[in-house]
N, C-alpha and C positions, 0 to 999 in steps of 0.2 A: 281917426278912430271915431265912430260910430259913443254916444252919449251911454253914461252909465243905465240911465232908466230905460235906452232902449233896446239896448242889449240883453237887459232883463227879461223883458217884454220876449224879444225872440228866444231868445233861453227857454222859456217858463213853456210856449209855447211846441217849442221843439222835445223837449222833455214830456209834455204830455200825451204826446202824439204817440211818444215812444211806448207810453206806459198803459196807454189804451191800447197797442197793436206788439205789447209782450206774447201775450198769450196766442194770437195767429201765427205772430214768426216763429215761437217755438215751435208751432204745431207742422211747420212745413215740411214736407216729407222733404228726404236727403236722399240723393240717390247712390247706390251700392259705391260707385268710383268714390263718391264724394267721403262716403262714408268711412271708404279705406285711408283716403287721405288727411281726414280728421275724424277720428275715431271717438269714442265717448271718454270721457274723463269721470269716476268716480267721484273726485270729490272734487266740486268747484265749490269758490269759497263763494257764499249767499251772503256775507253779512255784508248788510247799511251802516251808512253813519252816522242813523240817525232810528230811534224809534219810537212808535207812539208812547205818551207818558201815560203810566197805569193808572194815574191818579185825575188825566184827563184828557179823552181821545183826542180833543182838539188839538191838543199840543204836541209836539215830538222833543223828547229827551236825546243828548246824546248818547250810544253807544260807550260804553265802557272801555278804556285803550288798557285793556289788561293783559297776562298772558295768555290767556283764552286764543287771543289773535294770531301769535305765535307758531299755532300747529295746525290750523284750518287750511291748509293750501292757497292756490293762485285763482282767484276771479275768474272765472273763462268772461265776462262782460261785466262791466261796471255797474252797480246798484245805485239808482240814484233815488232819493227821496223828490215826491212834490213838495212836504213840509220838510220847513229844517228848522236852526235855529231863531234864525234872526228873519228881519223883516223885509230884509233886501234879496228877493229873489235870485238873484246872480249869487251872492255870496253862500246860498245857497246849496245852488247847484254845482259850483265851485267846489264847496267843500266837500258836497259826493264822488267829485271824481277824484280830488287829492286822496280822498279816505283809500277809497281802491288804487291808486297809486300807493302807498304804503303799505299796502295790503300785498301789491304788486313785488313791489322790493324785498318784503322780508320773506316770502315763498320761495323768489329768485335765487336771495342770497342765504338762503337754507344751506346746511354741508349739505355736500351730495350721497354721505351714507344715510341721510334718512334724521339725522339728528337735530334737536329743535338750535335757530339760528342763537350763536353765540355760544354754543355748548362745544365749540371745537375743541383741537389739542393744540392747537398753536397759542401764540401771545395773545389775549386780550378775545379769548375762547373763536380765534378765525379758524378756518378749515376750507376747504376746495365745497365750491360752491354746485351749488344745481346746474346753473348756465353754464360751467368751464368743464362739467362732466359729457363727455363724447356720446350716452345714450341720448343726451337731452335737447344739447343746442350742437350746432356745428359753424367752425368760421367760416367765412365764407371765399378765403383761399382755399379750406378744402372742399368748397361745392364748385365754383369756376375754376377748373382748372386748366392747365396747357394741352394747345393744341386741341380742347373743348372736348375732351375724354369725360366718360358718365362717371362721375362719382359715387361713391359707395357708404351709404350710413354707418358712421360708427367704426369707421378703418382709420387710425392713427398715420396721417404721414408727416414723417421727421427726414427732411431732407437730409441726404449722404452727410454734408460737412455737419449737422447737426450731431450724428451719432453717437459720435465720440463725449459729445458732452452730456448725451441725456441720460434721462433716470426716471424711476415710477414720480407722478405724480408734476412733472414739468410741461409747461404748455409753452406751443409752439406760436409763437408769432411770425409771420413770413412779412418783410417790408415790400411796399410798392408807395407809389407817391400817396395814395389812401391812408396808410400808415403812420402817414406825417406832416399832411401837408391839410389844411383845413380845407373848408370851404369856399367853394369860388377862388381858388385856390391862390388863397389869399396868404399862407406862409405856416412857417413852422411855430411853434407854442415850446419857449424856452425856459427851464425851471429859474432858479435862482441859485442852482448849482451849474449853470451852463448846462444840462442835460435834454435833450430834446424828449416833449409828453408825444407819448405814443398811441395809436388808436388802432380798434379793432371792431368787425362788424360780425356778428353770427344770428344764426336762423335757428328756429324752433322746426319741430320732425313733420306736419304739417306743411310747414313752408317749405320746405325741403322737399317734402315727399311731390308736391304741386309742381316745381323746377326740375324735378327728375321723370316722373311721370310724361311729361311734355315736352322732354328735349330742350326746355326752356335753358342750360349749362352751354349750349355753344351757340356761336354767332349764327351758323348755319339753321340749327333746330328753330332758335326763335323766327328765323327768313319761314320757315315751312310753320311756325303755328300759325293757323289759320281762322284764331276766336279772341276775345276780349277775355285778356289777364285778369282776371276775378281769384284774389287767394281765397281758402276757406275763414268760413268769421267764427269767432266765439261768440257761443249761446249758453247759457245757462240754463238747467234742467229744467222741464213746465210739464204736468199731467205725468204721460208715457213715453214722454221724448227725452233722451238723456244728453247733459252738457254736454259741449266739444270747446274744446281750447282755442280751436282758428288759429291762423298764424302770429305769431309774434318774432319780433326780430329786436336785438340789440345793438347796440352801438356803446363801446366802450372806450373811456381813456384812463391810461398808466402813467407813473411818476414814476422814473428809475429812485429805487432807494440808494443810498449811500451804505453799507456793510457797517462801516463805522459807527453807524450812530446809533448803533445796541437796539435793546430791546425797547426803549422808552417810545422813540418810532416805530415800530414794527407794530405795539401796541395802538396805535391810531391808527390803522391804514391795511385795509383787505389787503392781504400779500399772495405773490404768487411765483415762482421760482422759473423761466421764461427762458426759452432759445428762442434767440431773435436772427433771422434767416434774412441775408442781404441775397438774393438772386441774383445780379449782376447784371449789367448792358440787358435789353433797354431800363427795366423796373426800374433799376438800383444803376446810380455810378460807381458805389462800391461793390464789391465782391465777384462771384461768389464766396460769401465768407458767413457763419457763425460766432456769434458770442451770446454769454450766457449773463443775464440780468436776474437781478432782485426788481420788482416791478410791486406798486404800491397804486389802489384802484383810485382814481379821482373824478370820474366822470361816466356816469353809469344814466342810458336813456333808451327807454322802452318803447315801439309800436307797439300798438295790439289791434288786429282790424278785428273790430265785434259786430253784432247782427244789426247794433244799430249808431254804429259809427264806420259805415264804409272807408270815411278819408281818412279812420286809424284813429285810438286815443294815444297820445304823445305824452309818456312820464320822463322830466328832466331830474336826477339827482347829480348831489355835488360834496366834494368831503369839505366842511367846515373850515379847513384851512388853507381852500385853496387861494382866497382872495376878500378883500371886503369890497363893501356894495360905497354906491356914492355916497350914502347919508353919512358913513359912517368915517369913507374918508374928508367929510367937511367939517366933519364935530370931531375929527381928532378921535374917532370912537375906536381904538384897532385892539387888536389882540396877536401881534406876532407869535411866536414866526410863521409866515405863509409861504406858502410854495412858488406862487405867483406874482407876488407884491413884496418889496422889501420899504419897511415902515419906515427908514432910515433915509429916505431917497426923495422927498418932496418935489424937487423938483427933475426926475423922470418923466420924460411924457409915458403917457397911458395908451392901452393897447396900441400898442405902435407894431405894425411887422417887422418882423427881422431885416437887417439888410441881406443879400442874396451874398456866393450863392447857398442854395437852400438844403439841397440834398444830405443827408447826413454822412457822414462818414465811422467808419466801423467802429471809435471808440465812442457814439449818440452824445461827444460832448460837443455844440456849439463852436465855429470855427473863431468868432471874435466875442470879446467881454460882453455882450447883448445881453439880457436878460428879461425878461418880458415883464413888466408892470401893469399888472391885471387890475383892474376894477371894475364890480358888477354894475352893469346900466340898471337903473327900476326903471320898469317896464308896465309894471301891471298897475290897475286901479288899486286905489287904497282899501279899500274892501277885500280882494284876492288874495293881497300882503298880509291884511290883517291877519284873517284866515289860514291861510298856511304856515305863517307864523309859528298860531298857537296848534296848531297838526303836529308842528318838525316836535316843537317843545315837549309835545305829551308821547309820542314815540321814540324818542331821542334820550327822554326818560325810561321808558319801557324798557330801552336796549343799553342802559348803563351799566359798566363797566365791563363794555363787549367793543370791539373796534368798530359795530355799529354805529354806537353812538357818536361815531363822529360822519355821519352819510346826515345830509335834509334835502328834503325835497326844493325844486325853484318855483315850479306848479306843472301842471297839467293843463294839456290842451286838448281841446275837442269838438268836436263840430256842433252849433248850436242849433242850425237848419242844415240838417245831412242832406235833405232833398230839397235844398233849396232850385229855383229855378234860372235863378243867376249869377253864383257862385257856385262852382262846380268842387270848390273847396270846402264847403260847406259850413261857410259862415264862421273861421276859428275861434274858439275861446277860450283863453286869452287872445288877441288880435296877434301877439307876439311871446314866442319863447325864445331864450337863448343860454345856452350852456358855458362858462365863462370858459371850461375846457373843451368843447369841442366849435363854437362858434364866437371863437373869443374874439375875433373883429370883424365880426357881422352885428351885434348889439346893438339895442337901439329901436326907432319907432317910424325911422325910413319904408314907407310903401314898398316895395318891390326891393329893396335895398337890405333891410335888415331881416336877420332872420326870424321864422316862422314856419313853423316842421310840416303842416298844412300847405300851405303856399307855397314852399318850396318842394318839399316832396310831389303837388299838384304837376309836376314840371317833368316827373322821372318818366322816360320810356327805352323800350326796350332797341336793340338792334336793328330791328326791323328796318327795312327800305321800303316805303318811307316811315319817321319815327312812327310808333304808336305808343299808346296810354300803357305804364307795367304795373299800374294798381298803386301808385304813391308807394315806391319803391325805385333806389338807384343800384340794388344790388344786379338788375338783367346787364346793365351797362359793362362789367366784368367779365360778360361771356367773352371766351378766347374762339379762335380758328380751329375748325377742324383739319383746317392742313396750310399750307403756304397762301391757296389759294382761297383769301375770306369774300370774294364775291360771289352773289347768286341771284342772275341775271331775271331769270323767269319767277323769281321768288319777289324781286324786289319791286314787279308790275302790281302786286296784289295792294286790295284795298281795304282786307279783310282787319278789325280794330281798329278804327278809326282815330285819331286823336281827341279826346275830348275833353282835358282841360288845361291851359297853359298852352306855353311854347314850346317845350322841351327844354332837355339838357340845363336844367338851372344849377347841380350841386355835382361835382366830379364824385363826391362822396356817397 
């Protein structure tokens, strides 16, 4: 890893660049196609977090973490200050992009009737969220579908054996090895109720509309696109040109709740009432079968490609008890009970994979006593720790005595030289993220080895023969056949999108 002071340095300069050439890039015209596929957004959220102090221009005060924040919507692009608080340039900038990561989260996890977060009817004011609403976001089992048939915005499908058990307001999860099995497909992530955490990916209606627009959904379509995968970016409004959201995509993970354990649980933990859909041979060695989960959110992480983070700004959250960090397991610092870690077990080894085989079977309970012993790696400099730290604290308070308040951020990443010339990754910062539940043993500060949403994502391409670049995105990798026959001879001569950053295929996910 590259030294504190000069990562700053690049930071500070990457940041300026951006904020000298605001006002050109919003002014770019958009053309009519672009424009249908990312349309203007009313109200993007503007606010810094950081603003000049009234009492003297030199200085920047922080922004206010009041309810003000609350009802202002989603960022279409992150605000960053050149001044901040402190004198450490990186901690700085740091803490502009966490701010809009926060900002990020509680837009997302808005009910989806419109009501401010935390006002729901459920336990501990939850309600069905923005992203799990069908206008908004969509999984991305329902955009790649079988046999690579064009999907349809906003059409609910509930598999035949699901039927029977569904109802308003239940979300379909369909299994495939993506469902459950991490990255670098490295194993399953087992609760401490023997329950296997479950994951799900979905796309915002821009990214969408970009995948359908271009036959990008089957293997075949992506053989015939014949341009460089560019999604639309988030801009924020400037003069006469109005915001656009750009695409955004999620990646999420669930903890099967236990029924039994009342409301006291339910009370901590985004809930969501879940048919969970086994396909059968090849996805699934179980099924085809149905069963019907209480599902409790524990891993929640956002792209957003904006006008001036091409390689995507990367927010990681995590629920407070999913796991502790190392410092905390060497000072004896814990606070059971976690979902991940059982404080009782000292000598468990840590993120250890499961033994095989892996595939779950229809009751997602774990086939041997295994239980997974999480602990968070630190990763970041002490300055970005510090920092987000005192973010989680002062939002974490804002959303007290809401099931909010048990979500913190890990941090944000984001490119510090988007145009750099020899990182086509653009420089990440932080150098490394890792989500304890979705890259629970990837962790760590291994080059090429451990994870880093940038660098790994730098790797995704699409079907094409031969690969090419899908815009740091593994969701093209899911397109199915249009029919038995997934070869397309005169398609796979082309040399149209080039490869151009990585090797490919680094994350099945």
């Amino acid at each position: 890893m590259r030294n504190l002071r000069e990562l700053a340095i690049v930071a500070v300069g990457a940041a300026f660049v951006c904020m000298l050439n605001l006002h050109a890039y919003a002014q770019a015209p958009i053309s009519d196609a672009a424009a249908d596929i990312n349309p203007p957004v009313a109200n993007c959220n503007l606010t810094p977090d950081t603003a000049p102090d009234p009492h003297d221009q030199s200085k920047h005060v922080a922004t206010p973490i009041d309810s003000k924040l609350l009802t202002l919507g989603q960022p279409c692009h992150q605000v960053v200050s050149q001044k901040g608080l402190s004198t450490d340039a990186l901690a700085n900038l740091q803490r502009g992009f966490d701010f809009y990561s926060w900002l990020t989260f509680i837009a997302l996890n808005s009910p989806a009737d419109g009501e401010t977060i935390g006002q729901g009817p459920r336990p501990g004011g939850d309600a069905a969220t923005k992203w799990e609403a069908l206008s908004n976001y969509r999984p991305l089992a329902a955009v790649m579908l079988e046999k690579g048939s064009e999907p349809t915005w906003g059409t609910r499908i509930v598999p035949e054996l699901c039927k029977p058990l569904d109802a308003p307001g239940k979300i379909i999860l369909q299994l495939g090895e993506a469902a459950w099995d991490q990255p670098f497909k490295t194993g399953p992530l087992i609760d401490q109720n023997g329950n296997y955490a479950l994951f799900d990916i979905l796309i915002n209606k821009p990214m969408f509309d970009f995948i359908d627009d271009n036959g990008l959904y089957s293997k075949q379509g992506q053989e015939r696109f014949d341009r460089d995968i560019v999604f639309p970016e988030g801009v924020n409004p400037a003069a006469n040109t109005p915001g656009r959201m750009g695409a955004v995509m999620l990646k999420v993970s669930w903890h099967i709740l236990d029924p039994s354990s009342g409301k006291t649980l339910m009370r901590q933990f985004h809930t969501a009432d879940a048919l969970i859909y086994f396909p059968g041979p090849p996805a699934t060695k179980t099924g085809p079968t149905c069963v019907a989960k209480t599902l409790g959110l524990i891993g929640f992480h956002v792209g957003h490609k904006t006008k001036f983070a091409p390689q995507w700004v990367w927010s990681s959250f995590e629920h407070v008890r999913n796991a502790p960090n190392e410092k905390q397991v060497a000072e004896r610092d814990l606070h059971p009970p976690y979902t991940f870690f059982n404080a009782g077990c000292p000598q468990c080894p840590n993120n250890k994979t499961p033994p095989s085989p892996w595939d779950p079977p229809a009751s997602l309970q774990f086939h041997s006593n295994h239980k997974s012993q999480v602990i968070r790696s630190i990763i970041f400099p002490d300055a970005v720790a510090r920092e987000v730290d005192d973010l989680n604290k002062r939002f974490r308070t804002l959303l007290k005595g809401t099931v909010w308040e048990n979500y913190m951020l890990i941090t944000t990443q984001w490119p510090s030289d988007a145009q750099s010339k020899t990182d086509c990754n653009g420089a990440p910062m932080p150098t490394f993220l890792a989500n304890t539940t979705l890259e629970t043993y990837s962790q760590g500060q291994v080059p090429l080895a451990s994870s880093s949403c940038m660098a790994c994502h730098g790797n995704a391409t699409t079907r094409h023969v031969p690969a090419i670049a899908s815009d740091f995105t593994f969701v093209h990798e899911k397109a199915q056949c249009e029919s038995d026959f997934c070869g397309s001879p005169a398609a796979s001569k082309s040399t149209a999108g080039t490869k151009r950053c990585g090797l490919g295929g680094g994350m099945p996910q």
